[in-house]
FIDO-659760 format. One record per residue (C-alpha): residue number from 1; x, y, z; residue in three letters. Coordinates in nm, 3 decimals, padded with zeros to 5 digits. Example, Ala and Ser with C-alpha at 12.3 -4.5 7.8 and 13.67 -1.06 7.14 Angstrom:
REM residues 2
R    k       c1       c2       c3    r
R    1   01.230  -00.450   00.780  Ala
R    2   01.367  -00.106   00.714  Ser
END
This chain:
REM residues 492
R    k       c1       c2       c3    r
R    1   00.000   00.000   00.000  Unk
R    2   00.282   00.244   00.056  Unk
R    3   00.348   00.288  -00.303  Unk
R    4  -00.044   00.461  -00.300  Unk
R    5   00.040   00.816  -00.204  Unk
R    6  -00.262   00.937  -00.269  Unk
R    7  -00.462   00.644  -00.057  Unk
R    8  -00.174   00.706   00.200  Unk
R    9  -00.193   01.071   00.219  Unk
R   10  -00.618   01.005   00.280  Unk
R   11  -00.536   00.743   00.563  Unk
R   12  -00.297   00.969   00.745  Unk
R   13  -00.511   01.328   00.752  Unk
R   14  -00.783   01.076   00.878  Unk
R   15  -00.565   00.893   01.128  Unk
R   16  -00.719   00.604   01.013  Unk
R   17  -00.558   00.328   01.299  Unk
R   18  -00.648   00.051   01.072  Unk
R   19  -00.348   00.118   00.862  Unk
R   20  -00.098   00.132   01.195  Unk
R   21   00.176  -00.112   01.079  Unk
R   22   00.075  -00.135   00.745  Unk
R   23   00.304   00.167   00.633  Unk
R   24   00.483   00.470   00.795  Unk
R   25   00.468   00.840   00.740  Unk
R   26   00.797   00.986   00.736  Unk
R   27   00.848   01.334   00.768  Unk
R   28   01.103   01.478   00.575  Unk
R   29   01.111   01.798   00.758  Unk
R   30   01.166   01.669   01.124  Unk
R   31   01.342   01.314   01.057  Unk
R   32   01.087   01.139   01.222  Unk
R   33   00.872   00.838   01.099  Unk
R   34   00.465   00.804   01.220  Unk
R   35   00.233   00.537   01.254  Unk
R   36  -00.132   00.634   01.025  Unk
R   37  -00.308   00.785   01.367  Unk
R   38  -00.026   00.974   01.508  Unk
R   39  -00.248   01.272   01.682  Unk
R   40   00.003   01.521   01.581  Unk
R   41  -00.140   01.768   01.349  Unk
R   42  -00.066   01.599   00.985  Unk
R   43   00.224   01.733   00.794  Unk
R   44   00.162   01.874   00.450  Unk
R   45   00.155   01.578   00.167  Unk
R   46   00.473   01.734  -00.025  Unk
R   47   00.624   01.660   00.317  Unk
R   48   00.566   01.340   00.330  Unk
R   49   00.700   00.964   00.244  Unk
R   50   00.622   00.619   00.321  Unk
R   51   00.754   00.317   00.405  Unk
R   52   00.612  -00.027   00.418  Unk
R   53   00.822  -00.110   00.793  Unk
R   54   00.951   00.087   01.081  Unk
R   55   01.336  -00.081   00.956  Unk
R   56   01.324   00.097   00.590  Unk
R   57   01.233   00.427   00.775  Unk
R   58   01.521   00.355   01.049  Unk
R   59   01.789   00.247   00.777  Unk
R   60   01.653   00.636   00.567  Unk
R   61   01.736   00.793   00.876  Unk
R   62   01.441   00.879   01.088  Unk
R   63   01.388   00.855   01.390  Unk
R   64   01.071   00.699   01.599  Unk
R   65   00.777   00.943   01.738  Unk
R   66   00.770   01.010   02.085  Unk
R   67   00.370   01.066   02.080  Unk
R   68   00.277   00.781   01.872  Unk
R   69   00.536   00.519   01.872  Unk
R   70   00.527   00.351   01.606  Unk
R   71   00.730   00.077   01.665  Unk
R   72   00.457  -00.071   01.911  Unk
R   73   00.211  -00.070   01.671  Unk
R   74   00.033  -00.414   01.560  Unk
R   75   00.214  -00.587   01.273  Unk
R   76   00.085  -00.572   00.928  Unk
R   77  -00.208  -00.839   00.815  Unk
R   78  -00.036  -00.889   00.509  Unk
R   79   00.208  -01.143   00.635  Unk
R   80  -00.058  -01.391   00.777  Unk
R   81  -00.292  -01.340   00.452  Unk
R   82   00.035  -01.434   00.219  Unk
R   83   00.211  -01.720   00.170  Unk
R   84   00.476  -01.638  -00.012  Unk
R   85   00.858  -01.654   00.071  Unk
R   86   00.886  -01.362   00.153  Unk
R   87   00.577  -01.302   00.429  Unk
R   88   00.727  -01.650   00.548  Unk
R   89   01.102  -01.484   00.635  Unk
R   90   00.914  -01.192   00.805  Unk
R   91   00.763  -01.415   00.978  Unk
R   92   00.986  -01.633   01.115  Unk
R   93   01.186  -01.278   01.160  Unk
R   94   00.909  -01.192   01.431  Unk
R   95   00.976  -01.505   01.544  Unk
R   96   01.323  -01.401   01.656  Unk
R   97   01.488  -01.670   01.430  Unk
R   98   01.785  -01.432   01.296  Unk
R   99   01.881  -01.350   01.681  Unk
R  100   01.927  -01.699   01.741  Unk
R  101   02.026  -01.837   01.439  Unk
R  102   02.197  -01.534   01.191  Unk
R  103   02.101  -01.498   00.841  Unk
R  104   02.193  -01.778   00.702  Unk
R  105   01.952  -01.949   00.972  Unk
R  106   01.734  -01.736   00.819  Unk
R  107   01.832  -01.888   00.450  Unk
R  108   01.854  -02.272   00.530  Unk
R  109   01.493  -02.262   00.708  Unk
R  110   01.354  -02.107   00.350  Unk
R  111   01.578  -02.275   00.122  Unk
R  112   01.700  -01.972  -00.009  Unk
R  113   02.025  -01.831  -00.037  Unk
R  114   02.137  -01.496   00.192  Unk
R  115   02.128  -01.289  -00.129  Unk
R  116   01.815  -01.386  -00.210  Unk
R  117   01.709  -01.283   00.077  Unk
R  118   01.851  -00.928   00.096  Unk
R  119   01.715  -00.893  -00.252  Unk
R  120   01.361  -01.012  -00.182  Unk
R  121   01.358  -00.812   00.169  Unk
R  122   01.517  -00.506   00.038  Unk
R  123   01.236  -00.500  -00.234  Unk
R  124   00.916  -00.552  -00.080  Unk
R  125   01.015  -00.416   00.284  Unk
R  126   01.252  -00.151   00.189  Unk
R  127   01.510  -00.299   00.449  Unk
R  128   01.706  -00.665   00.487  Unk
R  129   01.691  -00.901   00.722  Unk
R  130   01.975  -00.745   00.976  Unk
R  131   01.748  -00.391   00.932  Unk
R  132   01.423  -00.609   01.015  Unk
R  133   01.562  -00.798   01.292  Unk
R  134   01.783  -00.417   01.444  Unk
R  135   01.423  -00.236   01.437  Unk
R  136   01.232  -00.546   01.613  Unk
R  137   01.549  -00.562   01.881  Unk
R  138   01.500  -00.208   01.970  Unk
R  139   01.125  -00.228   02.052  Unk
R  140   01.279  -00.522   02.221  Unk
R  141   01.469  -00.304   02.403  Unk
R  142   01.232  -00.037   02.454  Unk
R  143   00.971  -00.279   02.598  Unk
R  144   01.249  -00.384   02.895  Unk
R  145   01.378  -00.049   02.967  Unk
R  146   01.023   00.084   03.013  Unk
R  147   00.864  -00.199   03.198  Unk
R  148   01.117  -00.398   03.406  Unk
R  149   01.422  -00.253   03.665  Unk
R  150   01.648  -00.480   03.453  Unk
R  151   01.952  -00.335   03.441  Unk
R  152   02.096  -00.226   03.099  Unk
R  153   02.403  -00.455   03.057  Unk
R  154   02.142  -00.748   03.092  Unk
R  155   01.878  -00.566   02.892  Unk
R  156   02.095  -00.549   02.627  Unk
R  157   02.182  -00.889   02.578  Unk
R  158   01.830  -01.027   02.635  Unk
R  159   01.703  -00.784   02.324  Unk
R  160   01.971  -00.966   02.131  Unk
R  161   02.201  -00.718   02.062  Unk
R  162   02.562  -00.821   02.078  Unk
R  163   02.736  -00.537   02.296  Unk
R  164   02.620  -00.309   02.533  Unk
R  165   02.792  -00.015   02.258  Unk
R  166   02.546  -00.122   02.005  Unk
R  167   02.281  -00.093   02.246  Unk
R  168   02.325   00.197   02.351  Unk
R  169   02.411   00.308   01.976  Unk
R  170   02.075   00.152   01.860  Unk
R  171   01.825   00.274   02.092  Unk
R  172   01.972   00.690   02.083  Unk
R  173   01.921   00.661   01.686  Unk
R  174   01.574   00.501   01.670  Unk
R  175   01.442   00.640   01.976  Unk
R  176   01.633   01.004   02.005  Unk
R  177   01.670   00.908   02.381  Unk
R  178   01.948   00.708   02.591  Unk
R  179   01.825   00.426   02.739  Unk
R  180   01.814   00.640   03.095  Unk
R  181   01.614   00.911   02.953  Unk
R  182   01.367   00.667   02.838  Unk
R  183   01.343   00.477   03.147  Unk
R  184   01.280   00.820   03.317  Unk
R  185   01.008   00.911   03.025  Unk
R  186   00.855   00.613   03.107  Unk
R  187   00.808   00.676   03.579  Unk
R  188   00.669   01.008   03.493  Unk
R  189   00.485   00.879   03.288  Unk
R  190   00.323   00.621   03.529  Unk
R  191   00.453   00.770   03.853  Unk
R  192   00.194   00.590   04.071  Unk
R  193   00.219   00.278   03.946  Unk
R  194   00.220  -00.060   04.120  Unk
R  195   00.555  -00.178   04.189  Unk
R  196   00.737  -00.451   03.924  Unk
R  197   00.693  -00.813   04.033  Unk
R  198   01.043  -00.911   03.966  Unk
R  199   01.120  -01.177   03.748  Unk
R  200   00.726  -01.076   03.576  Unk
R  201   00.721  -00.811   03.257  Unk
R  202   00.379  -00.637   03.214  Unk
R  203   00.283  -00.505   02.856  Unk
R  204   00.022  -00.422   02.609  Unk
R  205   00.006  -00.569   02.336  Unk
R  206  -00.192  -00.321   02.077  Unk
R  207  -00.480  -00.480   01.788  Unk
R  208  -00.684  -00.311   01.505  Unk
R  209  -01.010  -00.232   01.605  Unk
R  210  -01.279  -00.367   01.677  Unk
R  211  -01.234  -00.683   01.893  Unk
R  212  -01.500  -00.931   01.975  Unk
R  213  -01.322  -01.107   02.305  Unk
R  214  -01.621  -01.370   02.382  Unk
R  215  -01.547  -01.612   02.141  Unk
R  216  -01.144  -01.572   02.180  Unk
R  217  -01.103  -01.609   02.509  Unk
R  218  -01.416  -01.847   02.511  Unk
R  219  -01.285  -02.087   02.290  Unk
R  220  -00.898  -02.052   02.508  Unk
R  221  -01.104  -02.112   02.827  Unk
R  222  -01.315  -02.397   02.717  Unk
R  223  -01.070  -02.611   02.566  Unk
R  224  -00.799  -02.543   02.788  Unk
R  225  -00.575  -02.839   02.947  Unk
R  226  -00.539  -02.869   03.302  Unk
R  227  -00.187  -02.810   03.431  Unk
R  228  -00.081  -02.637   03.134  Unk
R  229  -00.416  -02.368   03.082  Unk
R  230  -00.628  -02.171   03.277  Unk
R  231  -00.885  -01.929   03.349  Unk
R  232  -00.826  -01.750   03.660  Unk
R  233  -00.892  -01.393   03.802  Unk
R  234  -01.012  -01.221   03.448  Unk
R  235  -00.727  -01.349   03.271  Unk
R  236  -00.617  -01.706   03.032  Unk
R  237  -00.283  -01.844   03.146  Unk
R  238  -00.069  -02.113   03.022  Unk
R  239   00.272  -02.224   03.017  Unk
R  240   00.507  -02.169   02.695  Unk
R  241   00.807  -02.376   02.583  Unk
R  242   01.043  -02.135   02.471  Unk
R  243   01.411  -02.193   02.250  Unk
R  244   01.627  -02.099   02.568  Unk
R  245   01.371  -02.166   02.868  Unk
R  246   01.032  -02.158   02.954  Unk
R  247   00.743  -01.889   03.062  Unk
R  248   00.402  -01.838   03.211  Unk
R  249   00.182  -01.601   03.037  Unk
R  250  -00.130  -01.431   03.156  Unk
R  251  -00.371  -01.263   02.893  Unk
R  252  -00.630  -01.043   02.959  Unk
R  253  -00.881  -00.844   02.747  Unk
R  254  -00.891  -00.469   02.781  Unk
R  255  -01.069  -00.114   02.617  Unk
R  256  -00.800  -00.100   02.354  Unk
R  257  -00.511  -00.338   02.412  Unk
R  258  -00.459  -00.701   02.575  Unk
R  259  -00.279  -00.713   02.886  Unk
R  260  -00.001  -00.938   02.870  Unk
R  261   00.221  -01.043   03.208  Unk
R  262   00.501  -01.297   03.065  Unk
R  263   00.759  -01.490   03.325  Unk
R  264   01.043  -01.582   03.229  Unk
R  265   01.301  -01.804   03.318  Unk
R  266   01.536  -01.660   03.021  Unk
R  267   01.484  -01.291   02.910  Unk
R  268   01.593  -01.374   02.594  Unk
R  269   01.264  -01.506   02.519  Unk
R  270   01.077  -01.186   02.493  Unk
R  271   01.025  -01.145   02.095  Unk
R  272   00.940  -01.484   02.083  Unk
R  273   00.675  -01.506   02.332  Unk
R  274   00.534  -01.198   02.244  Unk
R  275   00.503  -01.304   01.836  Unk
R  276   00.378  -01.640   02.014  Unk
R  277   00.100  -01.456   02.186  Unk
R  278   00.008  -01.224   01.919  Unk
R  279  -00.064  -01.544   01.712  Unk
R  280  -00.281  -01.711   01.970  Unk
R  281  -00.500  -01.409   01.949  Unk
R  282  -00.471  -01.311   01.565  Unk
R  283  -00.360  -00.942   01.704  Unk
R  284  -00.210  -00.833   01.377  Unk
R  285  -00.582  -00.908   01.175  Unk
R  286  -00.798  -00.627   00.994  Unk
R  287  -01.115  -00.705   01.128  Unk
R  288  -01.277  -00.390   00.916  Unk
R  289  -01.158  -00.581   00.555  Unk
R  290  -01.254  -00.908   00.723  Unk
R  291  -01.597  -00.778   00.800  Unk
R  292  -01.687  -00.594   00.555  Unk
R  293  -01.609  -00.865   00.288  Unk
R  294  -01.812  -01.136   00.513  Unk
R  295  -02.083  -00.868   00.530  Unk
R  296  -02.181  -00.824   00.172  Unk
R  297  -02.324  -01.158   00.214  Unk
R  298  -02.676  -01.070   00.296  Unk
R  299  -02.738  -01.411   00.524  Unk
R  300  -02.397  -01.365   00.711  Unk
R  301  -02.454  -00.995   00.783  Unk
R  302  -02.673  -00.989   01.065  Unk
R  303  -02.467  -01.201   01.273  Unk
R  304  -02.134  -01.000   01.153  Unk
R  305  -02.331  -00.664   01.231  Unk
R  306  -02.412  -00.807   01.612  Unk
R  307  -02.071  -00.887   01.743  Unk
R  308  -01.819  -00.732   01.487  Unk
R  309  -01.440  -00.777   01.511  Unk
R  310  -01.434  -01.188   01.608  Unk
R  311  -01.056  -01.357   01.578  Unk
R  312  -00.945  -01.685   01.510  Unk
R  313  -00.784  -01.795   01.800  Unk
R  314  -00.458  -01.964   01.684  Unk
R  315  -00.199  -02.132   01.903  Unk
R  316   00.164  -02.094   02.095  Unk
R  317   00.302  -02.405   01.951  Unk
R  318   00.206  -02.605   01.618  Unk
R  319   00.279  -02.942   01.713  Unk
R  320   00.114  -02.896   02.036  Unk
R  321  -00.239  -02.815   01.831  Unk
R  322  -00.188  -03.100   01.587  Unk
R  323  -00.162  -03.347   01.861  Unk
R  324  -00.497  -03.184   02.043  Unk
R  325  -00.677  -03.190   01.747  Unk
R  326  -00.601  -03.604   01.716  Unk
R  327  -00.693  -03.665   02.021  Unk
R  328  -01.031  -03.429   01.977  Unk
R  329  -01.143  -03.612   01.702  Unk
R  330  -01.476  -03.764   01.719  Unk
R  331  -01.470  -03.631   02.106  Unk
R  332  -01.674  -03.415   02.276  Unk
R  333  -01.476  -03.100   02.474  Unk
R  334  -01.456  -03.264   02.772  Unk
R  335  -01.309  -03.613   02.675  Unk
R  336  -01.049  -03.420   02.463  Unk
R  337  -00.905  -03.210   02.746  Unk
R  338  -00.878  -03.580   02.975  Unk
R  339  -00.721  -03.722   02.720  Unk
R  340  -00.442  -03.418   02.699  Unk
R  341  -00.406  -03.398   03.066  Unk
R  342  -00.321  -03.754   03.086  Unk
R  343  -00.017  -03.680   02.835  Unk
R  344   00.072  -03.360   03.005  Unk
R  345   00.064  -03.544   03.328  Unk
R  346   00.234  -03.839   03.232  Unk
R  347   00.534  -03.644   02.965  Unk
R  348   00.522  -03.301   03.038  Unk
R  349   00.766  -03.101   03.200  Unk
R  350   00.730  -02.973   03.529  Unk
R  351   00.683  -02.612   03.656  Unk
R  352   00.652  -02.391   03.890  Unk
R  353   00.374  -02.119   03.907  Unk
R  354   00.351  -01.906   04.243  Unk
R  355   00.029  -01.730   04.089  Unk
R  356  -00.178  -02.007   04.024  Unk
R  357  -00.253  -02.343   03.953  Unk
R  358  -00.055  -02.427   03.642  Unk
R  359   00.188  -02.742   03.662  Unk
R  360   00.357  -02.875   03.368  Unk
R  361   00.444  -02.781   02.986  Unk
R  362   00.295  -02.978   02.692  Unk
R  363   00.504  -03.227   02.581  Unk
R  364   00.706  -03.169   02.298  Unk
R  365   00.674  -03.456   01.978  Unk
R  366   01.023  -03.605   02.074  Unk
R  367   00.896  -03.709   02.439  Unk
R  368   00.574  -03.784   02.302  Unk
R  369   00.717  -04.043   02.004  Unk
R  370   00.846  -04.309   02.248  Unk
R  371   00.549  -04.331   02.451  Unk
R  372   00.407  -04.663   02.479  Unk
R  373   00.052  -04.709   02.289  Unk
R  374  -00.122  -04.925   02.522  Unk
R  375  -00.120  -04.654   02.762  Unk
R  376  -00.322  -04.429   02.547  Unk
R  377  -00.704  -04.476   02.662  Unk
R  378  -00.805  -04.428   02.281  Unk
R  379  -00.914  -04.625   02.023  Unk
R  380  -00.662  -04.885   01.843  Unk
R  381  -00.681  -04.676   01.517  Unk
R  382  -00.653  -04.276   01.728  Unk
R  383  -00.329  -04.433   01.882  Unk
R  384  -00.191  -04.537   01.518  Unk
R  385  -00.304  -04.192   01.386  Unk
R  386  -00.158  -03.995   01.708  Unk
R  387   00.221  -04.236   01.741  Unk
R  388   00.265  -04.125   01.331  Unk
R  389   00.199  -03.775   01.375  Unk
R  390   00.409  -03.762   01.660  Unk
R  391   00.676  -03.941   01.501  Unk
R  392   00.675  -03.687   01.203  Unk
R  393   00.677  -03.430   01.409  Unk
R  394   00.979  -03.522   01.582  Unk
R  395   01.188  -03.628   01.307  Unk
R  396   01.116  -03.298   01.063  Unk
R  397   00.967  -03.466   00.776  Unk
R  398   00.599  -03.302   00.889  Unk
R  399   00.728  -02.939   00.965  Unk
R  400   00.452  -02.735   01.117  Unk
R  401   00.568  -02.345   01.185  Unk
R  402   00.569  -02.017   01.072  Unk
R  403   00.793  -02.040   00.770  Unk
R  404   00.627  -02.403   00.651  Unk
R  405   00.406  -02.362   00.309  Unk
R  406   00.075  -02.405   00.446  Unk
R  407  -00.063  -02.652   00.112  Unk
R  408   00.252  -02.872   00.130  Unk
R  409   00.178  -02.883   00.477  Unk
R  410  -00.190  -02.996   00.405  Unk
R  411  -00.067  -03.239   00.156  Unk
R  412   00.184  -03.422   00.410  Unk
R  413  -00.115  -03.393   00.685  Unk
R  414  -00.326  -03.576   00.451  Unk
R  415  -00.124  -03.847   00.379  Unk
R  416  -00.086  -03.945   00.753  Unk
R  417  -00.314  -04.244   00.822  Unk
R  418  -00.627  -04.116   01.022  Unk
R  419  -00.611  -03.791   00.865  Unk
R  420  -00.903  -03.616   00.683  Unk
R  421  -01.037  -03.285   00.569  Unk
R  422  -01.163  -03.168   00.930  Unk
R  423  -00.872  -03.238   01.127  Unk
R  424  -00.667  -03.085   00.840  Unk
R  425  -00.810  -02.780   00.769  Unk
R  426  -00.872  -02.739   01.216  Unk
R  427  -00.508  -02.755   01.220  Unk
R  428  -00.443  -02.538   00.895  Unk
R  429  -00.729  -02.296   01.062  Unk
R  430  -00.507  -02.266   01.406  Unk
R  431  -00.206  -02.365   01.373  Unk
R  432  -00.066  -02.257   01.031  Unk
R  433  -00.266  -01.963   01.070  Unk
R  434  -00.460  -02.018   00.717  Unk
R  435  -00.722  -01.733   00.709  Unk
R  436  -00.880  -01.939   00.485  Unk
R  437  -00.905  -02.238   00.609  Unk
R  438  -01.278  -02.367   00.600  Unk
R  439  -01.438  -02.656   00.777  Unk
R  440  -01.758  -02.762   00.538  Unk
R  441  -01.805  -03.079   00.676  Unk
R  442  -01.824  -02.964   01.069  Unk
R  443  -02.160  -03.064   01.258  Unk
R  444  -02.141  -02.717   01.416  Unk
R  445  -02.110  -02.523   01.070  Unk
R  446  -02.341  -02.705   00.878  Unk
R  447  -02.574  -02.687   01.161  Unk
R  448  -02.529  -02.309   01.194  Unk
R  449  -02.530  -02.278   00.823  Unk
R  450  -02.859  -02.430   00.766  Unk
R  451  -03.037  -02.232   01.061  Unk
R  452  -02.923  -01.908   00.815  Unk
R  453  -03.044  -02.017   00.521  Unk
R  454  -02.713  -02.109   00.389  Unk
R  455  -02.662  -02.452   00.164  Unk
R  456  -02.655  -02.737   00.426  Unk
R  457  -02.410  -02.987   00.258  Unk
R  458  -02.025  -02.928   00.223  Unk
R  459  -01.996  -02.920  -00.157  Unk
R  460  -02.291  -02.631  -00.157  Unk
R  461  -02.171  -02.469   00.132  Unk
R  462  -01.817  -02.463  -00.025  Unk
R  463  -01.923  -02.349  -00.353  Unk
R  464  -02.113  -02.052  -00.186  Unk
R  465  -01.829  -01.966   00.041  Unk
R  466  -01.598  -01.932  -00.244  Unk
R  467  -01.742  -01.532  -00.231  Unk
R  468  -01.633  -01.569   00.158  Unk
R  469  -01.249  -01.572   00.080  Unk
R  470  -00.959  -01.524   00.202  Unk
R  471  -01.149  -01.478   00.505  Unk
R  472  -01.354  -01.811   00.523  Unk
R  473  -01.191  -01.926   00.867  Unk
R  474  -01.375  -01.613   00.981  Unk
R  475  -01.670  -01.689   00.868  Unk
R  476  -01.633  -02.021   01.097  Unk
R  477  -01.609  -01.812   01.356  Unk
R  478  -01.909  -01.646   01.306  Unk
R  479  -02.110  -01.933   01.178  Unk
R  480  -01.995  -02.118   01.517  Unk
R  481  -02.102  -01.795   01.762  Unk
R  482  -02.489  -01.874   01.647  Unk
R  483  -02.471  -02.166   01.905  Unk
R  484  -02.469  -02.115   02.305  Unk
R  485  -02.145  -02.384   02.339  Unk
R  486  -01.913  -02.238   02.596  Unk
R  487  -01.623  -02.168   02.293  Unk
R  488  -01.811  -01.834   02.246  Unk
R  489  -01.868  -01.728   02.607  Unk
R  490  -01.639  -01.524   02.787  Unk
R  491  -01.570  -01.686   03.094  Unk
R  492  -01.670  -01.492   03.408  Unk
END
């Protein structure tokens, strides 16, 4: 869209906040770079530029806003619609995979080289994979400084940086602060605030308006698994596995923003748990393109029109989802969640929660793959279908993540013995993060369907949700909130 001056130039005298994170204003004038909204009176359009990331208007020289910051705004939609390469390296850049793993990393999980990647990056996003990576380490930064009494030398290694000097090098260019001025920003700020739980980092993560929370956090709360999920005190809580520990998350809906409290045994883990928890809760969606192309369907309207903004609640980890949705098939709720806690129980990793009453992590695949199948209280053929998933899963020839093509994952799902359309497209839906994945052949959709006047088998309904996409895993959603199952109550 950046390439649009004219649409741009609209979206910014507006402050429209559905474009935050889809481009950046930069203001030739003062050197500084603008999300869509900023409430600063709008430069003049002769003044202007734009930029399709916050790292090609770092790497032209500006310099965040102080009054909008718009390196905290959400992430652009674009990268979950595509599918491409290239929305799969930004990706798994959110995912803090260049940190851990450099560039080439970067190259060998795409099967590209580290020239094509500069190239491809350099085109689309104005800014390589270093640039991408610097900018997302500096709100990094930012986030740790303003939120936690770490101190900086520690700070600066758990953003990623190398050396304190780039640091402090990184965060006076992007930010036009030193890290003490914007820890001192940030108390006066919120003088009164409570005091920092140490070891705990409390932060908001931002979303496109509107949100519709019920059937998010519903959905969370309904199926969650004991020990490693739970609803407590306004807020869903689980335990993460993360590359260099593990954390406790607590995520709470609010006017505006989710409140996020992560714990962590390894600060290094912040970008990744965030992008994790963004994910679960579709943050970086546009619920006004979603909704408006799901409402010029005249029989889906009304029920888009009464609870506007719904999400497709995703997950924290892949395999983890793809093993829940095995052992959910041909279930009811209930039964699935036993049958999870009985795994957790018996392979998961203990932990320790002081706030509440979470115990262990999910099992990973490898712990999982040598388990013994007449444990399993399942059928003879769900224990063949769940030790072969498993088993792919741990030995990388069924990658599920955020770089993995998302039809040659289907294909490979497929193939897997016990493995049809539903549980395919559930785990395409919510863990791939297909927005248009579609379930045709689900009791609850076809049920749902039918009451609105919609074609009641899955070829018909298919054919007429062909006008649905790419949004038909919304329109699941929706279809789904028409019945009073507790997936689309908000807890109390």
């Amino acid at each position: 869209m950046h390439t649009d001056t004219e649409r741009c130039v609209r979206a910014v005298q507006s402050k429209e906040s559905r474009f935050d994170g889809v481009f950046f204003t930069a203001v030739r004038t003062t050197r500084i770079y603008c999300r869509p909204s900023c409430p600063a009176v709008p430069p003049k359009p002769e003044n202007m530029e734009f930029h399709p990331s916050a790292a090609s208007c770092q790497r032209a020289g500006y310099r965040a806003c102080k009054r909008c910051r718009p390196d905290t705004s959400p992430g652009s939609p674009e990268w979950n619609v595509r599918a491409d390469a290239v929305a799969r390296a930004v990706r798994l850049i959110q995912d803090g995979v260049v940190d851990r793993e450099g560039v080439p990393g970067l190259a060998r999980r795409l099967g590209w080289s580290t020239r094509q990647i500069e190239r491809q990056l350099l085109a689309e996003l104005g800014a390589g994979p270093l640039a991408l990576a610097r900018a997302q380490r500096a709100q990094t930064a930012r986030l740790l400084i303003e939120t936690t009494p770490m101190p900086f030398g520690e700070i600066a290694f758990a953003a990623g940086f190398s050396s304190i000097r780039t640091f402090n090098d990184t965060v006076r260019e992007v930010f036009a602060l030193t890290p003490g001025e914007l820890r001192a920003r940030a108390a006066r700020r919120s003088p009164a605030g409570p005091a920092a739980t140490p070891g705990v980092i409390s932060l908001r993560l931002p979303f496109r308006t509107p949100l519709e929370p019920s059937n998010l956090f519903g959905h969370l709360a309904a199926t969650a698994v004991p020990g490693v999920e739970e609803w407590r005190d306004g807020a869903y809580r689980r335990t993460l596995s993360l590359p260099y520990g593990h954390g406790i998350v607590a995520l709470a809906p609010r006017d505006g923003h989710i409140a996020c409290r992560l714990s962590l045994t390894d600060p290094r883990d912040l970008t990744h748990a965030i992008s994790r928890c963004r994910r679960l809760l579709d943050l970086d969606a546009d619920p006004v393109a979603v909704d408006e192309r799901l409402r010029s369907d005249p029989l889906l309207a009304p029920i888009v029109d009464t609870a506007p903004g719904r999400r497709v609640p995703g997950t924290v980890d892949p395999a983890e989802f793809a093993v829940r949705a095995v052992l959910g098939q041909q279930v009811s709720t209930a039964a699935a969640r036993t049958h999870a806690a009985r795994l957790v129980t018996a392979h998961g990793v203990p932990v320790d929660d002081p706030e509440g009453g979470l115990t262990h992590l999910f099992p990973g695949p490898e712990a999982l793959a040598a388990l013994d199948p007449e444990t399993l209280a399942l059928p003879r053929s769900r224990r063949t279908t769940l030790l072969t998933l498993v088993r792919a899963l741990a030995d990388g020839s069924l990658p599920l993540g955020p770089a993995d093509d998302r039809e040659e994952a289907r294909a490979r799902l497929l193939a897997l013995p016990g493995f049809g359309p539903w549980t395919t497209e559930i785990i395409a839906m919510r863990a791939l993060g297909d927005p248009d994945a579609f379930l045709p052949g689900d009791l609850g959709v076809r049920r749902a369907a039918e009451g609105l006047g919609l074609p009641g088998t899955p070829a018909a309904l298919t054919a007429r949700a062909a006008h649905w996409r790419p949004w038909r895993a919304y329109a699941v959603q929706y279809l789904w909130a028409t019945d009073d199952h507790p997936i689309n109550l908000l807890p109390a």
